[in-house]
C-alpha positions, 0 to 999 in steps of 0.5 A: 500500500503506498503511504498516500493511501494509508494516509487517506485511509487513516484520515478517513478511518483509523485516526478518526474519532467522534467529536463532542467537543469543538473548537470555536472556529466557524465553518463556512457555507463553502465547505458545507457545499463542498461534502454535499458535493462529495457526499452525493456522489455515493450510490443509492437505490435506483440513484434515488438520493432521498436524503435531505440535509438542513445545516443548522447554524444560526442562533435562532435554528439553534434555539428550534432545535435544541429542545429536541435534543436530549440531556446526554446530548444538549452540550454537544449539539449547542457548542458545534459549530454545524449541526447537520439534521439528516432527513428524507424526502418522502416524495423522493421520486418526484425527482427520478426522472432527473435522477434516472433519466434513461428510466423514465418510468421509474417516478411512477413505478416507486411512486406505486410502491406501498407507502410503507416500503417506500418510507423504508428504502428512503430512511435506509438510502437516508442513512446510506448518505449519512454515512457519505457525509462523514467521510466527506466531511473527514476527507475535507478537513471537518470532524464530525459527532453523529448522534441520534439522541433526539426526538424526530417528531420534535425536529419535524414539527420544528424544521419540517412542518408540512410532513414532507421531509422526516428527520433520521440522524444529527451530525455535529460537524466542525473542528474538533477539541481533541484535548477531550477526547477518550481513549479509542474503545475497541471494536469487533473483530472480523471474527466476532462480526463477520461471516463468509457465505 
């Protein structure tokens, strides 16, 4: 392996941390730009891309969300620079025939699908870029702290009262205080969490 790509690597995975303390340094709507640029890029079902984020950075979107944080978790989302609210659109495939053009049946075909399924596949594929924004993120130089101690009827009823868009996870991001942070607490082993079919 060349020493770029473990470096990348380590940037990305082996000595990034969860971040719940931050630094008092503003991140710019620039940079909040950019993970989104990189972030929308990872695959999802049929290129679907429900997942929705609203960048709260404000005084006054701060004070809309904090009351649906919980206690263990107030600190954190009240000192972080950003608190990225991940969500889902539910009528995402409105969108399919700019996301799928060479399938233009596709809007009316997941617009046929059960309420139910439909609501599933846009949480999963929600949580799916969740995951692309933290990498995206730690690739462009942020620390992130993802949390779901919140009430997502709270979030909604705050950020997204028309019901159209439903929250599913909170990311702090921002510049990390790594003067308080933990020892790594260890995790499975391949062994332990895996299996070859």
């Amino acid at each position: 392996m060349s020493e770029a790509r473990s470096e990348e690597l380590a940037l990305l995975f082996r000595e990034a941390r969860t971040h719940n303390a931050w630094i008092d340094r503003p991140v710019d709507d620039a940079l909040l730009a950019r993970v989104y640029e990189l972030a929308r890029m990872g695959p999802t079902s049929a290129n679907a891309h429900p997942m929705r984020l609203v960048f709260v950075k404000s005084a006054d979107a701060k004070a809309k969300l904090l009351p649906a944080v919980l206690p263990l978790n107030f600190d954190k989302v009240r000192t972080a620079p950003v608190t990225a609210i991940v969500a889902y659109d539910s009528a995402f495939y409105e969108f399919m025939p700019q996301l799928f053009p060479a399938r233009p049946e596709m809007r009316d075909v997941m617009a046929g699908y059960p309420a139910e399924g439909r609501a599933k596949l846009a949480e999963q594929s929600a949580f799916l870029g969740a995951g692309y924004v933290i990498l995206a993120a730690r690739a462009l130089g942020l620390d992130v702290g993802p949390l779901g101690g919140f009430d997502p009827a709270g979030v909604d009823a705050a950020f997204f009262p028309d019901g159209k868009w439903r929250s599913v996870l909170l990311l702090n991001l921002g510049y990390g205080d790594s003067s308080q942070l933990h020892p790594r607490n260890p995790r499975l082993s391949f062994d332990q969490a895996c299996r070859v079919a």
